[in-house]
Short mmCIF file of the C-alpha atoms (twelve columns), coordinates in Angstrom:
data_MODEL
# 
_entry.id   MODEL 
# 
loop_
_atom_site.group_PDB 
_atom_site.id 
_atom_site.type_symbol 
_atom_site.label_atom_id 
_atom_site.label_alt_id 
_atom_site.label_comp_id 
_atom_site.label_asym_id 
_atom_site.label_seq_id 
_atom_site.Cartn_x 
_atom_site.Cartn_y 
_atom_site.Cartn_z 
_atom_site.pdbx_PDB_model_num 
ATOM 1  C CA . UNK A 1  28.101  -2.964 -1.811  1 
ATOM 2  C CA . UNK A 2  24.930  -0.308 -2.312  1 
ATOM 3  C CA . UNK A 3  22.375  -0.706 0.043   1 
ATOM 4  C CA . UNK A 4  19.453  -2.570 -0.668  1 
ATOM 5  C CA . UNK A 5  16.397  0.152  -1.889  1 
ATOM 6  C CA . UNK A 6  13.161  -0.512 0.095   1 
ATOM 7  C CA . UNK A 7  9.870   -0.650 -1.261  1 
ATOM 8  C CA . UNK A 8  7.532   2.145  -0.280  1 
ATOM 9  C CA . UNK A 9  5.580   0.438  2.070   1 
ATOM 10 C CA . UNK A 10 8.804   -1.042 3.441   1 
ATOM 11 C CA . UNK A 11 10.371  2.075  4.039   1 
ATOM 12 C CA . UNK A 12 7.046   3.348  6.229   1 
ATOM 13 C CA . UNK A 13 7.454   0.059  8.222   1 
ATOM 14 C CA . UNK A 14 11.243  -0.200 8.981   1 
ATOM 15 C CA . UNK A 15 10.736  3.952  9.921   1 
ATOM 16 C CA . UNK A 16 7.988   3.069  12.170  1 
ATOM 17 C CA . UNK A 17 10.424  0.613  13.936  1 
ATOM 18 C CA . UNK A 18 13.601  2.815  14.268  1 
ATOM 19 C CA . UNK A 19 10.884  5.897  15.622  1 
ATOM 20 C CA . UNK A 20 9.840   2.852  18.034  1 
ATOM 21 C CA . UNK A 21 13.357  1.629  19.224  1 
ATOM 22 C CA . UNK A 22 14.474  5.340  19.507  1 
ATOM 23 C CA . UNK A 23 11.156  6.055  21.718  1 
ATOM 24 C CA . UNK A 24 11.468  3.447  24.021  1 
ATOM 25 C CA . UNK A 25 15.059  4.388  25.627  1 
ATOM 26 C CA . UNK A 26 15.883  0.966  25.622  1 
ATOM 27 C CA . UNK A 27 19.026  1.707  23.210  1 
ATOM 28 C CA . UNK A 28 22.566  3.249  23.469  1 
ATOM 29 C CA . UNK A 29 23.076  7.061  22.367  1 
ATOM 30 C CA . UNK A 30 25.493  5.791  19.749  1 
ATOM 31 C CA . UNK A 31 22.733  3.053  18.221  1 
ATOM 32 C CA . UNK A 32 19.991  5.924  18.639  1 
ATOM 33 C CA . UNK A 33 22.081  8.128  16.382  1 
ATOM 34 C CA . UNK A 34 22.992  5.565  13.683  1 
ATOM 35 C CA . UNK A 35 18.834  4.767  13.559  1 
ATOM 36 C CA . UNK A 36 18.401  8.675  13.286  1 
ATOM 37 C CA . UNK A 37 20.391  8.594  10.578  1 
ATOM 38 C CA . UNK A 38 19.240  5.872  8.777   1 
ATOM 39 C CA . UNK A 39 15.389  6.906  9.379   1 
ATOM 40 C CA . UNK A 40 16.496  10.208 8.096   1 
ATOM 41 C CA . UNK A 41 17.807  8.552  5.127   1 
ATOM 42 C CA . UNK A 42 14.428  6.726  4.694   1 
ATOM 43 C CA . UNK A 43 12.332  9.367  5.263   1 
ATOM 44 C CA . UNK A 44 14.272  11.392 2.737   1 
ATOM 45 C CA . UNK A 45 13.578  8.315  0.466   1 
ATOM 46 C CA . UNK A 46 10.205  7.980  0.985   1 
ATOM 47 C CA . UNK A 47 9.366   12.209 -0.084  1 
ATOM 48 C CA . UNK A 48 11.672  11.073 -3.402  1 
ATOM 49 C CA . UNK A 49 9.018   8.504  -3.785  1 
ATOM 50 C CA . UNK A 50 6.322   10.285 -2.983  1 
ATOM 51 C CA . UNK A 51 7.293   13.480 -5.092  1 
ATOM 52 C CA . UNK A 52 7.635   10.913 -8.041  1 
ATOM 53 C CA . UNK A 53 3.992   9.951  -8.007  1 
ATOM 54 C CA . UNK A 54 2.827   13.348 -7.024  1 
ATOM 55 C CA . UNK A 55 2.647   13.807 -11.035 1 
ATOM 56 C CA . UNK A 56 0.868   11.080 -12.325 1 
ATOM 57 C CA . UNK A 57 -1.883  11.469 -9.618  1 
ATOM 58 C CA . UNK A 58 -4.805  13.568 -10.941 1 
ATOM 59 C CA . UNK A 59 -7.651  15.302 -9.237  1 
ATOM 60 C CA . UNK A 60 -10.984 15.781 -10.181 1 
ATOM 61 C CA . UNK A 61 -12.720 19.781 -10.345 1 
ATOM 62 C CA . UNK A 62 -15.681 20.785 -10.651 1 
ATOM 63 C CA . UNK A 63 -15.616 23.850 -12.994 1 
ATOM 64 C CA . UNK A 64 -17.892 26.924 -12.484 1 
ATOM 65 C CA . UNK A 65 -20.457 25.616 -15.026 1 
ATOM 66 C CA . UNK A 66 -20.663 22.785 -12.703 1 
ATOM 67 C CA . UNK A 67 -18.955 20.675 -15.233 1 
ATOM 68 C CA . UNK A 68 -15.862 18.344 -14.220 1 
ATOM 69 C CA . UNK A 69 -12.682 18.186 -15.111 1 
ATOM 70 C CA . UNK A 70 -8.947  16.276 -14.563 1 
ATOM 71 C CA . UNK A 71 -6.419  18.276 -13.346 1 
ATOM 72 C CA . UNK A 72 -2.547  17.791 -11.633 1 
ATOM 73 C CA . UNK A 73 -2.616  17.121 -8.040  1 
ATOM 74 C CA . UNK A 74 -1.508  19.896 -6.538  1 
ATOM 75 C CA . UNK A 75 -0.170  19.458 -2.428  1 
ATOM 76 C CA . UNK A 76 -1.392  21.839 -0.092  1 
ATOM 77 C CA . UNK A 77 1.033   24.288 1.245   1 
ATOM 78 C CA . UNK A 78 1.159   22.460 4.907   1 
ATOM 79 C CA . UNK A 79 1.791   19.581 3.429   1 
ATOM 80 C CA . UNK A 80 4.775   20.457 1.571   1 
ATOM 81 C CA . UNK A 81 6.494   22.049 4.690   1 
ATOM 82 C CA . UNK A 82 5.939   18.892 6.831   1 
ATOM 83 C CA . UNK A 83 7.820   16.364 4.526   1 
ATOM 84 C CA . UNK A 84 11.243  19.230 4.804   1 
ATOM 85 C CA . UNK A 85 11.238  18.494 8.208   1 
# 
């Protein structure tokens, strides 16, 4: 049976709570490596997610001729390199 795909916000929260029971030592070595996994998974998820909205969010410019303008959202660089880790 596929597993169940989480809602964004979902994702964030059930990551928050693997980082937690991972953090707290209170688990076994083998549990702390299945949540690794599965908040890998999730985070994974959760750039898919984010990388699929990245293009429908726009940014407003202000032109040289102090006009303004819509353009494509585009990441910083630093921001890019912390979702590969």
């Amino acid at each position: 049976m596929p597993k169940k795909e989480l809602k964004f916000e979902q994702a964030l929260s059930r990551l928050s709570d693997i980082v937690e029971a991972i953090e707290d030592g209170e688990t076994t070595l083998d549990n702390a490596i299945k949540l690794y996994k599965e908040g890998l998974s999730i985070a994974q998820n959760c750039g898919d997610i984010l990388g699929k909205y990245e293009s429908e969010v726009l940014t407003l410019q202000k032109n040289a001729d102090e006009a303004f303008t819509l353009a494509p959202f585009q990441p910083a660089m630093e921001a890019k390199s912390c979702m590969t880790m």
